[in-house]
Chimera marker file (.cmm) of the C-alpha trace (Angstrom):
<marker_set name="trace">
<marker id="1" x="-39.939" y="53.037" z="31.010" r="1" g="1" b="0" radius="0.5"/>
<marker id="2" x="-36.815" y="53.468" z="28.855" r="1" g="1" b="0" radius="0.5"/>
<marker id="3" x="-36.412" y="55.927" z="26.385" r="1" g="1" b="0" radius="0.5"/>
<marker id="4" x="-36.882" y="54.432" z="22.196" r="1" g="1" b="0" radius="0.5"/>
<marker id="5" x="-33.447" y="55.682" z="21.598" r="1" g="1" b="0" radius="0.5"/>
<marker id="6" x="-31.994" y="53.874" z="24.885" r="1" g="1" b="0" radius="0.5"/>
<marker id="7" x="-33.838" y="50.724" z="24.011" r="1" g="1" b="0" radius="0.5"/>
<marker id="8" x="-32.636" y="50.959" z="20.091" r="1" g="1" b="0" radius="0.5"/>
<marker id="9" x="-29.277" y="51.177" z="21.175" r="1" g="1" b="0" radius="0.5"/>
<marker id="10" x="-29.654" y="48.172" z="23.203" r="1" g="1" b="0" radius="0.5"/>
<marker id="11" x="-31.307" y="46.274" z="20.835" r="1" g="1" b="0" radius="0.5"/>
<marker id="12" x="-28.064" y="46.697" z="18.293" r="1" g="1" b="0" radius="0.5"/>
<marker id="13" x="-25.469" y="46.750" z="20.690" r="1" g="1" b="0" radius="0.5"/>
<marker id="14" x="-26.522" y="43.423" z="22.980" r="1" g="1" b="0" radius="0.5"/>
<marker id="15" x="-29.032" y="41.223" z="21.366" r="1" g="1" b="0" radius="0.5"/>
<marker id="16" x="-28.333" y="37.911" z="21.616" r="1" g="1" b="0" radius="0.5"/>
<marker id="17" x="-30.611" y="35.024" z="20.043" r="1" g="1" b="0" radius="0.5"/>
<marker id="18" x="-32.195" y="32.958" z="22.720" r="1" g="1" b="0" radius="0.5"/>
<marker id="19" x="-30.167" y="30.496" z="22.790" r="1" g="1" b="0" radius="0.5"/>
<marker id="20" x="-27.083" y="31.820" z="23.830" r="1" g="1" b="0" radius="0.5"/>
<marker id="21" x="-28.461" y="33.660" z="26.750" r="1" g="1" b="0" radius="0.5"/>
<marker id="22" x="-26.170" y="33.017" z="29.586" r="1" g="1" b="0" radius="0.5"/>
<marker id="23" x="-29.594" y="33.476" z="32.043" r="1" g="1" b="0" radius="0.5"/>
<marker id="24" x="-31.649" y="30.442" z="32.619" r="1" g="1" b="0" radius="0.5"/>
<marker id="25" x="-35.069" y="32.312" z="32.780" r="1" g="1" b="0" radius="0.5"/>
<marker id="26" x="-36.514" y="34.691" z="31.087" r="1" g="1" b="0" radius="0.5"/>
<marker id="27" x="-36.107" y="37.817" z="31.740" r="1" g="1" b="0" radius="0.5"/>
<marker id="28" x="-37.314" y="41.447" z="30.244" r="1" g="1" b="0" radius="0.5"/>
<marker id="29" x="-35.146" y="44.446" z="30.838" r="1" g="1" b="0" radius="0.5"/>
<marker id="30" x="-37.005" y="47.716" z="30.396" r="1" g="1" b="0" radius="0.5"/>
<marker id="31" x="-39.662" y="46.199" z="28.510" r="1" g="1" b="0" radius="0.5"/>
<marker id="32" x="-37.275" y="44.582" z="26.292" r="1" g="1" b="0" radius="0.5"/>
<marker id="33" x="-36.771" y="40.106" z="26.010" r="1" g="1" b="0" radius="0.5"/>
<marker id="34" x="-34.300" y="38.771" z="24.079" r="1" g="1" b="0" radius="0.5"/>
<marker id="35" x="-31.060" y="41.402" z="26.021" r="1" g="1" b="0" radius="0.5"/>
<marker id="36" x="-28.039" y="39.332" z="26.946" r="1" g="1" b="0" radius="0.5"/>
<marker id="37" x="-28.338" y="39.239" z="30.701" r="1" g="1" b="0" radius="0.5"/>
<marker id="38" x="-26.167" y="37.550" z="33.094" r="1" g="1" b="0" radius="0.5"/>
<marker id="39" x="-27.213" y="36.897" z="36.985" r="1" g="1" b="0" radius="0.5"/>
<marker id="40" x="-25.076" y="38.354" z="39.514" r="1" g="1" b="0" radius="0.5"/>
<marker id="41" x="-22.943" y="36.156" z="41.449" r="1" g="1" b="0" radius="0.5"/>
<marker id="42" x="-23.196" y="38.323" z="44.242" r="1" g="1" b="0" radius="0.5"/>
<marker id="43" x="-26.771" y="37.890" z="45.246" r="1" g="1" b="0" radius="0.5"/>
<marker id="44" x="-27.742" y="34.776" z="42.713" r="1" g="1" b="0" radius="0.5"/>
<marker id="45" x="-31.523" y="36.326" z="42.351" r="1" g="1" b="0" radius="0.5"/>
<marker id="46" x="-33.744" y="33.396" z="41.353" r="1" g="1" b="0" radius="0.5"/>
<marker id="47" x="-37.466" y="33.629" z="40.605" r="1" g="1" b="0" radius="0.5"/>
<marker id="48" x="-39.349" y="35.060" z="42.086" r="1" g="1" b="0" radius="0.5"/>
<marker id="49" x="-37.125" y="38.002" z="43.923" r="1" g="1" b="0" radius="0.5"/>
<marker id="50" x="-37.872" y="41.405" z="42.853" r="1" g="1" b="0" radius="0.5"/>
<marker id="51" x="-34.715" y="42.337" z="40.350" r="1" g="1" b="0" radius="0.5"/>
<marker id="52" x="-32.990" y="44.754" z="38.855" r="1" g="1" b="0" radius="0.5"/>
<marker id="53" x="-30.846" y="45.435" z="36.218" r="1" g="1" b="0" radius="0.5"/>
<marker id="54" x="-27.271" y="47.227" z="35.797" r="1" g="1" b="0" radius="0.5"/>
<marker id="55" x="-25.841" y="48.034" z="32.546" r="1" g="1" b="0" radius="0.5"/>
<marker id="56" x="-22.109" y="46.857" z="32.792" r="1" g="1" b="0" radius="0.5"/>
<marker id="57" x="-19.328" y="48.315" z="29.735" r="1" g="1" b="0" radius="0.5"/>
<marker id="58" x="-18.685" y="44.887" z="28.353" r="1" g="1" b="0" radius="0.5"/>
<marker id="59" x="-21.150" y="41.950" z="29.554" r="1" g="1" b="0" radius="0.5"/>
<marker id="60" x="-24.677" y="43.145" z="28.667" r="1" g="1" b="0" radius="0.5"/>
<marker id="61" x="-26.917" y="43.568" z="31.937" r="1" g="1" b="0" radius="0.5"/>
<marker id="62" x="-26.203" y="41.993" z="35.449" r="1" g="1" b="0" radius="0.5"/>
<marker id="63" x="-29.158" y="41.058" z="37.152" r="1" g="1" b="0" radius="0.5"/>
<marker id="64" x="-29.376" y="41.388" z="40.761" r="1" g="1" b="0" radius="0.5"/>
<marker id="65" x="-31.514" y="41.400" z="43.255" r="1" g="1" b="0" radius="0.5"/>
<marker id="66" x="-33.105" y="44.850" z="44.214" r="1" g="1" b="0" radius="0.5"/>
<marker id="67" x="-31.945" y="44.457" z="47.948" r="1" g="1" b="0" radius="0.5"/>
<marker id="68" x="-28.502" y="43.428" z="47.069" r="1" g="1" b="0" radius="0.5"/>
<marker id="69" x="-25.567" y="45.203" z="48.970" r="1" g="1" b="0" radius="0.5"/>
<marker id="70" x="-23.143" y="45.409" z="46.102" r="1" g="1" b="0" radius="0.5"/>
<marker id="71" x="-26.264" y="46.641" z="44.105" r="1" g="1" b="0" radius="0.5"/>
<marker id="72" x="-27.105" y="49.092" z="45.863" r="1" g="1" b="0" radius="0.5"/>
<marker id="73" x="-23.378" y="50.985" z="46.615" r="1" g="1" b="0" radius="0.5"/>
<marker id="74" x="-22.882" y="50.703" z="42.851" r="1" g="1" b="0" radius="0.5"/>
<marker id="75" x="-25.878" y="52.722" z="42.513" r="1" g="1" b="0" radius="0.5"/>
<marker id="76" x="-24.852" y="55.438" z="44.895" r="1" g="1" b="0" radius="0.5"/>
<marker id="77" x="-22.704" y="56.729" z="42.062" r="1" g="1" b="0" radius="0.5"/>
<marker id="78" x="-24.316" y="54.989" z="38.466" r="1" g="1" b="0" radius="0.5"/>
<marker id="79" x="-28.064" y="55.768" z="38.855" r="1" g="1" b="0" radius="0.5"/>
<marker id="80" x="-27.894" y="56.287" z="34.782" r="1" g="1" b="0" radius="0.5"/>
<marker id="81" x="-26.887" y="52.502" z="34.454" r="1" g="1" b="0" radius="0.5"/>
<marker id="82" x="-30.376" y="51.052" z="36.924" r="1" g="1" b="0" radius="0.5"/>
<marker id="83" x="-32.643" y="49.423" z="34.652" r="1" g="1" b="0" radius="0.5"/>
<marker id="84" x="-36.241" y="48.193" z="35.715" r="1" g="1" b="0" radius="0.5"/>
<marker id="85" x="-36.037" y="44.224" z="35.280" r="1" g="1" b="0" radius="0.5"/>
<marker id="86" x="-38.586" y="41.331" z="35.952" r="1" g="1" b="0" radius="0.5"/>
<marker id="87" x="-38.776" y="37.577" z="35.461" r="1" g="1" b="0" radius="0.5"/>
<marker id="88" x="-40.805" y="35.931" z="32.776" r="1" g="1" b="0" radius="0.5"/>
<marker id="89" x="-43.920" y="34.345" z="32.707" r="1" g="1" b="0" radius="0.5"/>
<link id1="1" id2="2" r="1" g="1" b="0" radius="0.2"/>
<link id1="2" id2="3" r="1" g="1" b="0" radius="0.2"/>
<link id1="3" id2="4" r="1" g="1" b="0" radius="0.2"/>
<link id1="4" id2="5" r="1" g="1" b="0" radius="0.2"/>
<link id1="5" id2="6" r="1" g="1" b="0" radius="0.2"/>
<link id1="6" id2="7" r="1" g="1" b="0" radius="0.2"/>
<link id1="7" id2="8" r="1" g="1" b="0" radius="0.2"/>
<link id1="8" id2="9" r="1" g="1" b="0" radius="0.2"/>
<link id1="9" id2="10" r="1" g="1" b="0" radius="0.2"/>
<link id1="10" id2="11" r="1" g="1" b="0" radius="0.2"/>
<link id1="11" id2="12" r="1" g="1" b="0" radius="0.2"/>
<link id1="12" id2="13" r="1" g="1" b="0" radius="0.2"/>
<link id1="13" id2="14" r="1" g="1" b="0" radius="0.2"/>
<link id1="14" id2="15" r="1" g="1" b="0" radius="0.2"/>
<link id1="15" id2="16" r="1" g="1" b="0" radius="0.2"/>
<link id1="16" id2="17" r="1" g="1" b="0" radius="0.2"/>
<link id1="17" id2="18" r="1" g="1" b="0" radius="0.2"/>
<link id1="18" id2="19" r="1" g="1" b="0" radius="0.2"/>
<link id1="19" id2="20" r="1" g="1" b="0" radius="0.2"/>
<link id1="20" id2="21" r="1" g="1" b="0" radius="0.2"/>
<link id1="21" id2="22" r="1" g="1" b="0" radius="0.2"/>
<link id1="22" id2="23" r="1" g="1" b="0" radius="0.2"/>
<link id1="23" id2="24" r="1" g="1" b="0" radius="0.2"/>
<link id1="24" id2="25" r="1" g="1" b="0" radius="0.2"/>
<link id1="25" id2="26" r="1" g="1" b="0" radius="0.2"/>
<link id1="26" id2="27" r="1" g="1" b="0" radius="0.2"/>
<link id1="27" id2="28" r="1" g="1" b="0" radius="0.2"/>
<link id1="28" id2="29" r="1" g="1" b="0" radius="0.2"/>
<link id1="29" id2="30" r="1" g="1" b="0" radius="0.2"/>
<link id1="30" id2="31" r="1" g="1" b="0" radius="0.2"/>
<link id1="31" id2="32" r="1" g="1" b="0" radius="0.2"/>
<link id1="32" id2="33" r="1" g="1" b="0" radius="0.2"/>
<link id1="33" id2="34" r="1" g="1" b="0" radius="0.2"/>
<link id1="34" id2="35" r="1" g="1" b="0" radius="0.2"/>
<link id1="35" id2="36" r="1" g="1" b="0" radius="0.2"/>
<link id1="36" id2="37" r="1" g="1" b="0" radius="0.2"/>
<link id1="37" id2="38" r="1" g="1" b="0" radius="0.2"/>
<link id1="38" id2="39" r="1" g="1" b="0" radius="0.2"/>
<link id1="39" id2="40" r="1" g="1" b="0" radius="0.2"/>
<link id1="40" id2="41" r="1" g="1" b="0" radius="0.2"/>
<link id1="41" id2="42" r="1" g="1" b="0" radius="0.2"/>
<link id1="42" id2="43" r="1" g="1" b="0" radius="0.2"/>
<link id1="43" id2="44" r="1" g="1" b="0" radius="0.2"/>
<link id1="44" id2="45" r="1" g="1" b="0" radius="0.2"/>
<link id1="45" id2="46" r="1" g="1" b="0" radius="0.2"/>
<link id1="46" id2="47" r="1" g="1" b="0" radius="0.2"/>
<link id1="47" id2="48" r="1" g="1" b="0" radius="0.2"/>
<link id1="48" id2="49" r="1" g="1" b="0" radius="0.2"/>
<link id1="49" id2="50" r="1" g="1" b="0" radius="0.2"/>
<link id1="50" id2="51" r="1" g="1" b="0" radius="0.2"/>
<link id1="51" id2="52" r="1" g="1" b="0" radius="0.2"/>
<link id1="52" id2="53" r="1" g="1" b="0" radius="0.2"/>
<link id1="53" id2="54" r="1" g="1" b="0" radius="0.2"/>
<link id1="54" id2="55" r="1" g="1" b="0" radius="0.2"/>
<link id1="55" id2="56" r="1" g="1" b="0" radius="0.2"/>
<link id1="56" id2="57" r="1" g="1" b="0" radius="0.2"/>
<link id1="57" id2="58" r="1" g="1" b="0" radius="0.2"/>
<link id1="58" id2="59" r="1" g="1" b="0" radius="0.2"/>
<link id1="59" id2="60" r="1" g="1" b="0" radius="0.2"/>
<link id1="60" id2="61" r="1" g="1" b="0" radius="0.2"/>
<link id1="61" id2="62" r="1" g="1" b="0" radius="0.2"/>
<link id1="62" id2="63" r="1" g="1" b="0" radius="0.2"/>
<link id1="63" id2="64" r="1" g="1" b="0" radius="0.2"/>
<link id1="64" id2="65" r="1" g="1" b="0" radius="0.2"/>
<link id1="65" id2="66" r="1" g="1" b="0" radius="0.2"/>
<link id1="66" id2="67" r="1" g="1" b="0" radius="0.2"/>
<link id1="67" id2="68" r="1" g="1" b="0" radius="0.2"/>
<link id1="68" id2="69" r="1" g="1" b="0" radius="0.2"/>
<link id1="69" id2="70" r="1" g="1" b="0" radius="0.2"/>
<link id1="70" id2="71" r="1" g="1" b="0" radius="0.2"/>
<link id1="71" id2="72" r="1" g="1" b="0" radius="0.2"/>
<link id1="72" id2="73" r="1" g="1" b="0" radius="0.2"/>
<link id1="73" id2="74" r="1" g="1" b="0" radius="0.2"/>
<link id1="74" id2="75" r="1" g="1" b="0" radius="0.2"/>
<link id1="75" id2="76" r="1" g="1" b="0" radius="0.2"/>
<link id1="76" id2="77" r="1" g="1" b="0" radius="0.2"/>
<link id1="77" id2="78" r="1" g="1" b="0" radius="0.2"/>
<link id1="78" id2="79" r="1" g="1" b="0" radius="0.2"/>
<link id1="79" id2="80" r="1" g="1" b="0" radius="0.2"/>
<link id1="80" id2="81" r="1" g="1" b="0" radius="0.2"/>
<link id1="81" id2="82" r="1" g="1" b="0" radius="0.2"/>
<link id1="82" id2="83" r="1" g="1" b="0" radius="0.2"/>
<link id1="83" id2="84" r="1" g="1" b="0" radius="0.2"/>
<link id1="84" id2="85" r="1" g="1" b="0" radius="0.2"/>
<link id1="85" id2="86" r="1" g="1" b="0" radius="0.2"/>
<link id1="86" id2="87" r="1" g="1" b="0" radius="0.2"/>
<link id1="87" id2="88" r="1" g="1" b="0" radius="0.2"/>
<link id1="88" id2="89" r="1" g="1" b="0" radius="0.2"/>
</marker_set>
């Protein structure tokens, strides 16, 4: 589970209203709906694969799958930036 502060921050910093989420499901990120999310184009996860989330500096969180390979060498250096993710009901 995310930290309040971490999930305050993220809540200020990359809300977006609903509509312009560029996902097309639902998604919660740490416990939190409503973060602007974007699917990876590596790996195109699509419900119901088992995701994950990666912070990126400028486009929200990338969701990938968790057994992407381009997921998981970015995390060999940038465990700080994992962040637990699963589809909507």
């Amino acid at each position: 589970e995310l930290p309040t502060k971490v999930i305050e921050i993220a809540k200020q910093t990359i809300f977006r209203p609903t509509a312009e989420r560029t996902t097309k499901a639902d998604i919660t990120v740490g416990g939190v709906n409503n973060l602007m999310t974007r699917i990876a184009k590596c790996c195109n996860p699509v419900s119901p694969d088992d995701i994950v989330g990666y912070v990126t500096r400028d486009r929200g969180i990338t969701i990938h799958r968790q057994d992407c390979a381009f997921m998981l060498r970015l995390l060999e250096s940038r465990q700080d930036r994992k962040l637990t993710a699963q589809w909507g009901e």
